[in-house]
KOLVOBA-811166 format. One record per residue (C-alpha): x, y, z. Coordinates in steps of 0.5 Angstrom, whole numbers, plus 2048, in hexadecimal, padded with zeros to 3 digits. Layout:
! residues N
XYZ/...
***
This chain:
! residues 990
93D7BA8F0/9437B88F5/9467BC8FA/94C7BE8F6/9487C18F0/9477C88F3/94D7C88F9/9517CE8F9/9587CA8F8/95D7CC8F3/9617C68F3/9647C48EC/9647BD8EC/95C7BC8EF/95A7C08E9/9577BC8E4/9557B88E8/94F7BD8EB/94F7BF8E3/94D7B88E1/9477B78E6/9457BD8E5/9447BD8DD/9407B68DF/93B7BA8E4/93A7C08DE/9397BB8DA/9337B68DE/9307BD8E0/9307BF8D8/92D7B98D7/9277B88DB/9257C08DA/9257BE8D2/9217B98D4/91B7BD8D7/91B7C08D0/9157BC8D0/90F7C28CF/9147C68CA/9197C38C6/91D7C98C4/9207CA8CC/9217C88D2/91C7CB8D8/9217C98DE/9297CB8DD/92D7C98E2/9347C98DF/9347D28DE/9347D18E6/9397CC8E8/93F7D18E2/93C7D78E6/93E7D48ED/9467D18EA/9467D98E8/9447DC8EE/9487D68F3/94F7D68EF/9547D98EC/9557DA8E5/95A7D58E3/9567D08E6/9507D28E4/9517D28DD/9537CB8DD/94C7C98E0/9487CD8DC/94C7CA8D7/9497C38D9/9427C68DA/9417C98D3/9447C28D2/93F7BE8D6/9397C28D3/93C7C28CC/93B7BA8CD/9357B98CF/9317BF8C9/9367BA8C5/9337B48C7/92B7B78C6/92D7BC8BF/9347B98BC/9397BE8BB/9367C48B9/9377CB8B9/9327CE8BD/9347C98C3/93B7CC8C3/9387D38C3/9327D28C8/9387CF8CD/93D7D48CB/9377DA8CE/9377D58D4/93E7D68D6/93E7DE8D5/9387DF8D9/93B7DB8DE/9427DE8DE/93E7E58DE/9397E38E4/9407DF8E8/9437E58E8/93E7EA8EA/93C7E68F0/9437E68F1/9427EE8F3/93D7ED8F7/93D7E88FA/9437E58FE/9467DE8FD/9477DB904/9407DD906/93B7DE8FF/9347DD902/9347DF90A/92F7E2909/9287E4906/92C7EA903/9317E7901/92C7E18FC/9287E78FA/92E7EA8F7/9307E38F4/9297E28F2/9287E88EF/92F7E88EB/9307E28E9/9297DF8E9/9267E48E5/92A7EA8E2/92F7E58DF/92A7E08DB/9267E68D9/92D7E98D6/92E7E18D3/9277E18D1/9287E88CD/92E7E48CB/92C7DE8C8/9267E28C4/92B7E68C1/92E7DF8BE/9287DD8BC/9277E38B8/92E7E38B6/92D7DC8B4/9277DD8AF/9227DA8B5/91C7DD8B7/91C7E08BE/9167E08C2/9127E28C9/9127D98CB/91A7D88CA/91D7DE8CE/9197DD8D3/91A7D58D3/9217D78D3/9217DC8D9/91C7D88DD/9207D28DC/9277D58DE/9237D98E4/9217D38E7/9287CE8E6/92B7D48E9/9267D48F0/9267CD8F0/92D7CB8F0/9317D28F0/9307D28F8/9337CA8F8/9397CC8F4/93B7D28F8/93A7D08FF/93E7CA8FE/9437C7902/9497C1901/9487BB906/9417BD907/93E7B6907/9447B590C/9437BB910/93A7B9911/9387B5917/9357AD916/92F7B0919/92E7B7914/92F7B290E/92A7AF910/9267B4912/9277B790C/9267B1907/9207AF90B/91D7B7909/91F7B6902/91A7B0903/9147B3906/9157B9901/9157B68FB/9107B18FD/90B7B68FF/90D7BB8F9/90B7B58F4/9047B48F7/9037BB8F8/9047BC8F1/9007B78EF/8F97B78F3/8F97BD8F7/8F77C38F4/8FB7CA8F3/9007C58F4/9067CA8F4/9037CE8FA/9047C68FE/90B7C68FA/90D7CD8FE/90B7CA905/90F7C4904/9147C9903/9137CC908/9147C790C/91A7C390A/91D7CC90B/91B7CB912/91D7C5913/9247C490F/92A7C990F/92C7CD909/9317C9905/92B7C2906/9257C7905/9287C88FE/92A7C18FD/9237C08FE/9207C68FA/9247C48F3/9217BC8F4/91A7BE8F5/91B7C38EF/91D7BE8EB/9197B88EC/9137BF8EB/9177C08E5/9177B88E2/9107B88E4/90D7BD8E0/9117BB8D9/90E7B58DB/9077B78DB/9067B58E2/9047BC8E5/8FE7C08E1/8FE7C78E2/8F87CB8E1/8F77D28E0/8F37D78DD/8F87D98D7/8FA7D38D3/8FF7D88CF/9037DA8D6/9047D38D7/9077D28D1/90C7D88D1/90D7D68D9/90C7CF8DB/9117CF8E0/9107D58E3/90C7D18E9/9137CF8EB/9167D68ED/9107D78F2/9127D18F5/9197D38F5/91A7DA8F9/9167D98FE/9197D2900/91F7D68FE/91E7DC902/91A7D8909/9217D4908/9267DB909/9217DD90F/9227D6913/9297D6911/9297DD914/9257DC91B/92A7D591C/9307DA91B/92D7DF920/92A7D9924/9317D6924/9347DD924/9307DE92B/9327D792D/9397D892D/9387DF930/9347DC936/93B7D6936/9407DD937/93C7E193B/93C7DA940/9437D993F/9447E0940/9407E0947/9437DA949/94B7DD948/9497E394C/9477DF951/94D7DA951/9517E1951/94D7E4956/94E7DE95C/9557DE958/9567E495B/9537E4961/94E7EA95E/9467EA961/9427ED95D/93B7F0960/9357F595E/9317FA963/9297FB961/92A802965/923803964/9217FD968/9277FD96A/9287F6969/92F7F2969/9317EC964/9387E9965/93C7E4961/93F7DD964/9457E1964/9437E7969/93F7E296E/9487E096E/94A7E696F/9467E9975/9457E1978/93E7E0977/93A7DB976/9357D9970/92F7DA974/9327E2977/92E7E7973/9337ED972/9307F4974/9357FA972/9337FB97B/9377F497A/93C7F7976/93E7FD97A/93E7F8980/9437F497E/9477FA97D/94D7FC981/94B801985/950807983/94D80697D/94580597D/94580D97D/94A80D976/945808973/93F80C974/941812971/94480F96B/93D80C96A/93981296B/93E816966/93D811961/935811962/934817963/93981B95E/93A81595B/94381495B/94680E95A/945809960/94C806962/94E805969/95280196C/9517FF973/9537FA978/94E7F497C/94F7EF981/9507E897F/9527E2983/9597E297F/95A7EA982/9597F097F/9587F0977/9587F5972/9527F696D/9527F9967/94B7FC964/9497FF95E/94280095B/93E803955/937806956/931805953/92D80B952/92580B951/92180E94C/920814950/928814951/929812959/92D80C95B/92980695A/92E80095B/93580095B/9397FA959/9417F995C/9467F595D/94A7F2964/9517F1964/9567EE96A/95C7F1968/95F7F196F/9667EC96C/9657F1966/9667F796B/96B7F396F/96F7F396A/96F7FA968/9717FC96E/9777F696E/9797FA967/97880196C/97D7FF970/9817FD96B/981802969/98280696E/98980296F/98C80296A/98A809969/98E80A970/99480596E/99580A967/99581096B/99980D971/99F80A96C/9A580E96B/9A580C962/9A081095D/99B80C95B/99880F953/99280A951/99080C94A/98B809946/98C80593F/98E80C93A/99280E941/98E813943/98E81594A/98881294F/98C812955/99381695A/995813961/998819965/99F817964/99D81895C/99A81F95D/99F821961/9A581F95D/9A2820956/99F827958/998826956/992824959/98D81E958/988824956/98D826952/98F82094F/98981D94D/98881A946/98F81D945/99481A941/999816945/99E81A940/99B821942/99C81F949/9A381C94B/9A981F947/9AE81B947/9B681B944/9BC817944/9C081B949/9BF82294B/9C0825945/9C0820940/9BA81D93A/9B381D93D/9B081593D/9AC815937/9A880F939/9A580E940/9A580693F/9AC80593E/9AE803944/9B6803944/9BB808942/9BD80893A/9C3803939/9C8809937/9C880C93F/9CA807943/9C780594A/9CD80694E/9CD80E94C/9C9812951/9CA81994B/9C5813946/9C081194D/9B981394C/9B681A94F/9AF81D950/9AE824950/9A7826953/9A482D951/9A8831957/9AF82E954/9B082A95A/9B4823956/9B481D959/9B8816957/9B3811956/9B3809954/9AC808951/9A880294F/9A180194B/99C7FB94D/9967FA949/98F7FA94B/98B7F5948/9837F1949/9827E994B/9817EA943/9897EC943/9867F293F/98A7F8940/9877FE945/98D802945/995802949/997804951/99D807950/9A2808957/9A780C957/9AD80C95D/9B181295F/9B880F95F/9BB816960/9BE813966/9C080C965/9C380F95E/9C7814962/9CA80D967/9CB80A961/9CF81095E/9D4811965/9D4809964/9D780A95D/9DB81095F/9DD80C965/9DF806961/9E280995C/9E780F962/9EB80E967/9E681196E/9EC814971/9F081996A/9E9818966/9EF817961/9EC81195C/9EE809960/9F280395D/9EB801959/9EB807955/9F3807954/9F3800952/9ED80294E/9F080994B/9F680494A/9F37FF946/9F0805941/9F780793F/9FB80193E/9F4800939/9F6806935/9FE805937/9FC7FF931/9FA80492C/A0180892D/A0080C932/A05810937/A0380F93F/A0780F945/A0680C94C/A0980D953/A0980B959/A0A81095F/A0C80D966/A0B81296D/A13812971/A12812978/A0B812978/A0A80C97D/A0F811982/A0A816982/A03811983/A0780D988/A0981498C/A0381998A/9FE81398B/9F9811984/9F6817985/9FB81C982/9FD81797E/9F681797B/9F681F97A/9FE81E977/9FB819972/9F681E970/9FA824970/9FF82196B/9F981E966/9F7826966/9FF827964/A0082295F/9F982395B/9FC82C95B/A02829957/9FF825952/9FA82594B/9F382594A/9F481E946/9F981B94C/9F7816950/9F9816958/9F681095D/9F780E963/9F9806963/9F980596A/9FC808970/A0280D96E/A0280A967/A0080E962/9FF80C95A/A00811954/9FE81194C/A00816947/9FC815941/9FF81793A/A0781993E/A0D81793C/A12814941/A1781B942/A0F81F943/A0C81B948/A1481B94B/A1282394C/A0C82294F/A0E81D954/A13820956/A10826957/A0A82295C/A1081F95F/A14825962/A0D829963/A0D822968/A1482396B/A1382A96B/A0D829970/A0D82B977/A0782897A/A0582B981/A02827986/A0182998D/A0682E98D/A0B82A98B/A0E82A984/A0E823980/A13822979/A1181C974/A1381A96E/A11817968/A14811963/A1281095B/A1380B957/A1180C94F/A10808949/A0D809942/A0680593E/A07804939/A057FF933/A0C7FB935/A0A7FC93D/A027FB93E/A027F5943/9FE7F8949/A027F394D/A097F494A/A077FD94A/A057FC952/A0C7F8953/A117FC94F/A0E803953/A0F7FF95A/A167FE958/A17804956/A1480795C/A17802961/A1E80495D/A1D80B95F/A1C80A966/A22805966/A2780B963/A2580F969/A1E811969/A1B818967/A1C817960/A18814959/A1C80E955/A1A80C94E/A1980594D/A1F802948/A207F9947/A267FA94B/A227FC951/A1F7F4950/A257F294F/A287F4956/A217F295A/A227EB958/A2A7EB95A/A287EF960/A287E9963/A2D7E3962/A2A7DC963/A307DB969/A2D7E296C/A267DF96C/A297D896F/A2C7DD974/A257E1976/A227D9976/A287D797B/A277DF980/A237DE986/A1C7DF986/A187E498A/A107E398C/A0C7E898D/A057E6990/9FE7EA98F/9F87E9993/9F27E798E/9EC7E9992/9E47EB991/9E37F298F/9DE7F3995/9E37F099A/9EA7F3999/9ED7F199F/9EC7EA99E/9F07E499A/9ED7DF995/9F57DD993/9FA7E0990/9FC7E298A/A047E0988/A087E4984/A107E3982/A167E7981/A1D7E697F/A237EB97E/A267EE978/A2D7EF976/A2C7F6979/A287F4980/A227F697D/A1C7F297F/A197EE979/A127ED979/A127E5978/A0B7E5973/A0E7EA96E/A147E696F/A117DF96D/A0E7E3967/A147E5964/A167DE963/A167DC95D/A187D495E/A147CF962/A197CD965/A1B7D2968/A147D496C/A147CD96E/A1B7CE971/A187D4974/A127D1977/A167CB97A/A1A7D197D/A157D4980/A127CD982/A197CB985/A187D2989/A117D298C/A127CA98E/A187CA991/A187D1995/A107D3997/A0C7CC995/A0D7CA99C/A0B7D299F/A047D299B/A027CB99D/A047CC9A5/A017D39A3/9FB7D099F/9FB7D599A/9F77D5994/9FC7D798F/9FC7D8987/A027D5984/A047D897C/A067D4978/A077D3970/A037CE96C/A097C996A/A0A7C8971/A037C4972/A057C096D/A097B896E/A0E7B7970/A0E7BE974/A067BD976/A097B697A/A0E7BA97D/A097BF980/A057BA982/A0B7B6986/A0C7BC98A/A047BE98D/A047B698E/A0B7B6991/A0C7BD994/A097BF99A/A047C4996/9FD7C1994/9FA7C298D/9F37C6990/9F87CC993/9FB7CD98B/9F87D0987/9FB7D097F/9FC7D797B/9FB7D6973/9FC7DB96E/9F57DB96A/9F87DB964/9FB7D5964/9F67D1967/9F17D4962/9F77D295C/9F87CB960/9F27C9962/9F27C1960/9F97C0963/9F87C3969/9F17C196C/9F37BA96D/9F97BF972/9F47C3976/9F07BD977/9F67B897B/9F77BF97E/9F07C0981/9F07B9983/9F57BB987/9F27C098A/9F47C6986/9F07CB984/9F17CF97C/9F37D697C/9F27DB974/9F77E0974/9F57E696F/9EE7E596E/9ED7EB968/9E87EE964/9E67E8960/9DF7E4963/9DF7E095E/9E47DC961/9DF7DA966/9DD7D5961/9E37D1961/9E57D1967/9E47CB96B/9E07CD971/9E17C6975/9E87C8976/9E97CF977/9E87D297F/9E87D997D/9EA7DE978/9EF7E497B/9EE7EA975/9F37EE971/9F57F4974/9F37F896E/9EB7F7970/9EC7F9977/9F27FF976/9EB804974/9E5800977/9E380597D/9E280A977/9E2808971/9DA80696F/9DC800969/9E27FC96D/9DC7FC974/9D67FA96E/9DC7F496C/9DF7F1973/9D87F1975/9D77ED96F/9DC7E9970/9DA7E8977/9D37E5975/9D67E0971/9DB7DD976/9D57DE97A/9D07D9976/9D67D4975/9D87D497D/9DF7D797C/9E17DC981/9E47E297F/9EB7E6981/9EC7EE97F/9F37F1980/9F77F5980/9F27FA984/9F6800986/9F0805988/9EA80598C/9E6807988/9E7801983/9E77FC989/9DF7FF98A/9DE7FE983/9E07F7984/9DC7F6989/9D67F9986/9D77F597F/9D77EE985/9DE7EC983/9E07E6987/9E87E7989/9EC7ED989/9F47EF989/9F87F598A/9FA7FB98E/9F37FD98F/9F27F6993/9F97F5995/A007F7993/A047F1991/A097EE996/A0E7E9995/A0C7E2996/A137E099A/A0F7E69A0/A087E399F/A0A7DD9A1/A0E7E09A7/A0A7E49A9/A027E39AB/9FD7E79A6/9F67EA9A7/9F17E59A5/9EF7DE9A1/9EA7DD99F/
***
């Protein structure tokens, strides 16, 4: 036998292998039981092949066990062979074994179970009673009723020769078949093998000599057993009992044993029946040993665990900084752990008392101890106290908690408890208290709704702020749904937001519409604009625990930013829509006038409004302004558009107009505005307006040629004389470019030129000058003053503006040089960017190193276009200008910051700002928002900035909020020709 033959394994490939050998051992045990046919020639006493079939039945699946059963019967058909030849009746007899060991492997198979089939004496009674004695008697029964049926004479001897034999062979080798195991000989120690070889020994030694000199020779038999049971384990034990009952076996066929008995015909029915007396109680001593070495090892292992156990709950103990002690109340003695004698700082040698106890309490707290101790011995509560000693580190906390022992008469006899130091414990919840407490305060106190809701967005918790915008009560809220709590719609009367998770408004309402922003309405109906934001809450784990949801009330900031829309948007003064708006209103026409449509657009320009600004003051100006907005909105459509451009400049549309309509309709404003008498102090002032008309249409829809064609046609109404509209027609265009002949521009370059002076000083210090600011002009053919900026940009050729320029040098160099060098008057010089340019740059340059003015008094004017358009060429020019001591000017700096990015910081001194930014900046909110802009960016590019002009106080204290460096105009000081400047002394120089 090997230790593959009765392995559970069900691989394909090792499976004959098993087979094979397990036919050849059917057939040795076959062989040597036909061999003890000695005393009876017709069968075999001992059989042990029905008990190797019964196990491969009971151990192995159906597939697997009929190819070694098929190798069994195989092995015992060659052995009866090898005895009788091939006869009939062997292959009967051999087919009864096999059904008797498929019946009896299948019945063991109920009862017992196949990892464990002999784990107790119950268990070998139930295979003993089974397959060892209910199936050879069904296979006896069997085999007789073959031997009848075969014309045999059965009788008393066969059945019970075949029934003993079986009985025997099951006993002897059926535990061995069930109980083993593969790799058992690997699995053995060196010195149980010897152990149990040296047993077989001995047994088998002291067996034969008990047989063959000692009388009753089975009762020494047993005994032997019954040592080799104790003395060896189960599996050994068998092994030692199956090679004792067959060297038994061989000696009795041999003659060797003579057994005696008072009825000779019992021995000749039943010879072996000594050997079934032998078995069982082997057998049975071997089950009780093998259960007491189960128990023994069971309680062994117990002992271990409950050492183990011991050992972990006094490491977790110390772990965890607990004492454990017990009181005898009866004797009132005291036993104290290592971990008690640390805590209350005693020595080994100290003998703990509860007086000693009470001792060492705090004093406060000695009284509280006590009566937590009477109450649990005397009415038996739970002891738990916490309390406070007195150590060398200071004062600890003690946590004590106790169970009581009763007596059999039901009075406390022992309590048994537990000491723990939790003073960090209590320190740190009282941390958590505290920051607790604070940051309760902090939600109370700050001015945003602070919601925390848990994982399904139930409520759990409302700041005061929360309440008191949603209506409800934290009482009131909680366990809520968020959704029940908080109403929230898309504008005041728009949808409710479905889903309190999205964050953003829905992508058809655009974030500037304040009609589309988000609104809270609580339950008294109150509505509060609100931005919201939802945090996750979540475990170290990273495990969701639920949300805190924010919630700002941005009424007021939404309100700002709606005046600031509104003011961007309007003029301050009229309320009439501003240039922004006109241009974008005008953009929005020319694109439908691309898809045929019909629209107009007029310029209309006040008469004599200067007169009455300049003679009534900018007060009465002011309201004329208002007064006539009011009275050009009452002539027009729903669908017309009126805004102020700037000053006494006004900007018209008419969608979906013919030209003769919009003539009617402009024609009406401008008599409604000749027709105006404006009262002012009692005193009656007349204005006009002038009109210019042209149509957008597909062939006109050019935003720059729209705007140019309504100023001329403007610009022609007033020409004609005022107080009347003109269309705009291709002659008008023709007339402005012949208005002025080349030999008229030569003539205007050749006339005198007259320079005005403008004090540029700090807006906080208008009685002082930081230098001043130049301005030219020249007379026309009419002895009309031309401004010679506006002049310089009606000039189409560079030729001419160089021209200019040299005139305007020629003037400033030959006639006042030398008064503001003796004067040391800081002056701003305006020039065209041609003039910077070589050879002209050189020439200039000649005159500050020659002349008697010095480049550090000059300081030149630049328009910011051009040094924008022209940068490459005319940096190289700024910087031979600075190293003479020159100083950079930027004229006209407008609306566009990111021109900021382009401009050469290292060369610019200062940026003066168009005058459209400053006209309205007193009460216009945008341009305030955008010079002071402006005015941050020059800052961090350390460039100075210039504002101007300013009429109005009130504009200049804006200025001077916003921290303008410099500024000009008739709230400073009003500008004086430069030929009295130099003449006369001035206030101050800074």
């Amino acid at each position: 036998m090997t230790t593959d033959t009765f392995s559970p394994a069900d691989n394909a490939a090792d499976i004959f292998r098993p087979a094979l050998l397990l036919g050849l051992l059917c057939f040795l045990a076959s062989l040597f039981c036909l061999e003890l046919m000695a005393l009876d020639n017709r069968i075999s006493p001992l059989w042990y092949a029905t008990a190797m079939m019964t196990a491969v039945v009971f151990r192995q699946r159906a597939a697997r066990a009929a190819l070694l059963l098929a190798a069994c019967l195989c092995g015992t058909l060659g052995a009866n062979a090898l005895f009788f030849g091939l006869h009939w009746p062997t292959l009967a007899w051999s087919l009864i074994n096999l059904l008797q060991s498929i019946l009896g492997g299948l019945l063991l198979r109920r009862l017992l179970r196949r990892e464990a089939p002999l784990d107790s004496l119950f268990s070998w009674c139930k295979m003993a009673l089974a397959a060892g004695i209910l199936m050879p008697l069904l296979g006896g029964l069997m085999a007789l009723w073959w031997q009848h049926f075969s014309g045999g004479a059965p009788g008393l001897h066969f059945f019970a020769t075949w029934v003993l034999s079986e009985v025997i062979g099951m006993l002897t080798l059926g535990p061995i078949c069930l109980l083993w195991q593969p790799r058992y000989f690997q699995q053995l120690t060196q010195q149980a093998l010897l152990e149990a070889l040296a047993t077989l020994t001995a047994s088998l030694l002291l067996c034969c000599l008990a047989l063959r000199f000692l009388p009753w020779p089975f009762t020494f038999v047993i005994v032997i057993l019954f040592w080799v049971a104790v003395r060896l384990p189960r599996l050994e034990a068998f092994f030692v009992f199956f090679a004792n009952v067959s060297l038994m076996s061989l000696m009795l066929a041999f003659h060797l044993i003579e057994l005696h008995t008072t009825n000779p015909r019992f021995m000749v029915a039943a010879p072996w029946l000594p050997f079934l007396l032998v078995l069982i109680p082997s057998h049975i001593m071997t089950m009780v040993m093998y259960a007491f070495r189960e128990e023994k090892k069971h309680i062994r292992a117990s002992e271990v665990e409950k050492q183990r156990l011991m050992e972990r709950i006094t490491l977790a103990n110390e772990a965890g900084g607990i004492g454990v002690w017990e009181w005898d109340v009866t004797r009132n003695q005291m036993n104290w752990d290592k971990r008690m004698f640390a805590i209350y700082e005693l020595d080994a040698s100290d003998r703990p008392t509860y007086e000693f106890w009470l001792s060492r309490l705090y004093p406060e707290d000695r009284e509280l101890a006590k009566e937590a101790v009477r109450r649990a011995l005397e009415e038996h509560q739970p002891f738990i106290l916490e309390c406070r000693i007195v150590t060398r580190l200071g004062i600890r906390y003690i946590r004590s908690q106790a169970n009581i022992v009763f007596s059999p008469d039901g009075s406390a006899a022992r309590m048994l408890g537990i000491n723990q130091d939790v003073t960090e414990l209590r320190q740190l919840n009282e941390a958590l208290y505290q920051e607790k407490e604070r940051m309760l305060i902090t939600l109370d106190a700050i001015g945003e709704a602070v919601i925390s809701v848990d994982e399904e967005l139930r409520v759990n918790f409302m700041n005061p702020v929360a309440e008191q915008m949603s209506g409800w009560t934290q009482e009131q809220a909680e366990g809520k749904p968020i959704s029940a709590i908080l109403r929230i719609t898309h504008g005041a009367y728009g949808a409710e937001m479905e889903n309190i998770l999205r964050c953003s408004l829905p992508n058809a309402a655009p974030v500037t519409d304040p009609d589309r922003d988000l609104i809270l309405h609580n339950v008294s109906g109150e509505q509060f604009a609100i931005h919201y934001s939802m945090t996750p809450l979540k475990t170290l784990e990273g495990k969701n625990i639920g949300s805190v949801l924010v919630i700002q009330d941005v009424s007021e900031s939404r309100e700002i930013l709606r005046r600031l829309h509104y003011s961007a948007s309007h003029d301050t003064l009229t309320r009439l829509p501003n240039r922004a708006s006109f241009e974008h209103q005008l953009k929005r026409l020319l694109l439908s006038a691309a898809e045929k449509q019909q629209h107009v657009l007029a310029f209309i320009d006040l008469d004599r409004f200067k007169a009455v600004n300049d003679s009534a003051g900018h007060a009465a100006g002011d309201a004329l302004l208002r007064e006539l907005a009011e009275l050009m909105g009452r002539q027009l459509r729903g669908s017309d558009f009126l805004a102020r451009l700037g000053g006494d400049e006004f900007g018209l549309l008419l969608p979906d107009s013919s030209l003769p309509d919009a003539q009617q309709a402009v024609q009406r404003i401008v008599n409604a505005v000749n027709d105006y008498r404006f009262l002012w102090e009692g005193k009656l002032h007349r204005i006009g307006a002038s009109a210019g008309l042209t149509a957008i249409n597909a062939y006109n829809c050019q935003s720059s040629e729209v705007l140019a064609q309504a100023d001329l046609a403007c610009y022609n109404a007033k020409h004609n004389g005022r107080g009347q509209l003109s269309v705009y027609e291709t002659r008008l265009q023709r007339e402005q470019q012949l208005a002025l002949t080349h030999a008229d521009i030569v003539r205007l370059i050749a006339q005198p030129v007259r320079w005005q002076a403008w004090a540029v000083s700090a807006p906080h210090k208008p009685q002082s000058a930081n230098f001043h600011l130049l301005q030219a002009r020249i007379l026309d053919a009419q002895d009309h003053e031309v401004d010679v900026e506006a002049f310089r940009a009606g000039l189409t050729q560079a030729a001419q503006r160089q021209q200019l320029d040299e005139a305007l040098l020629d003037s400033f160099f030959n006639h006042y040089a030398a008064g503001v060098a003796r004067k040391a008057l800081n002056v701003v010089l305006p020039l065209a960017a041609e003039s910077l340019l070589a050879p002209r740059l050189d020439r200039l340059l000649e005159r500050l190193h020659g002349g008697p003015l010095h480049g550090d008094l000059l300081i030149i004017s630049l328009e910011t276009s051009m040094l924008l358009s022209h940068a490459e060429e005319l940096l190289p020019a700024l910087q031979r200008l600075r190293q003479q001591g020159c100083r950079i000017l930027l004229r006209h700096f407008g609306r566009n910051l990111d021109a900021f990015d382009r401009l050469p910081q290292e060369a610019i001194d200062f940026l003066q700002m168009a005058p459209d930014l400053i006209a309205n900046v007193h009460c216009n909110l945008m341009d305030e928002m955008l010079l002071s802009i402006i005015h941050g960016q020059a800052q961090r590019l350390r460039i100075a900035t210039v504002a101007g002009p300013v009429d109005l106080p009130a504009a200049l204290s804006t200025l001077g909020s916003i921290g303008v460096d410099a500024v000009w105009g008739a709230a400073v000081n009003g500008g004086e020709p430069l030929n009295a400047l130099l003449e006369n002394s001035f206030f101050a120089i800074k």
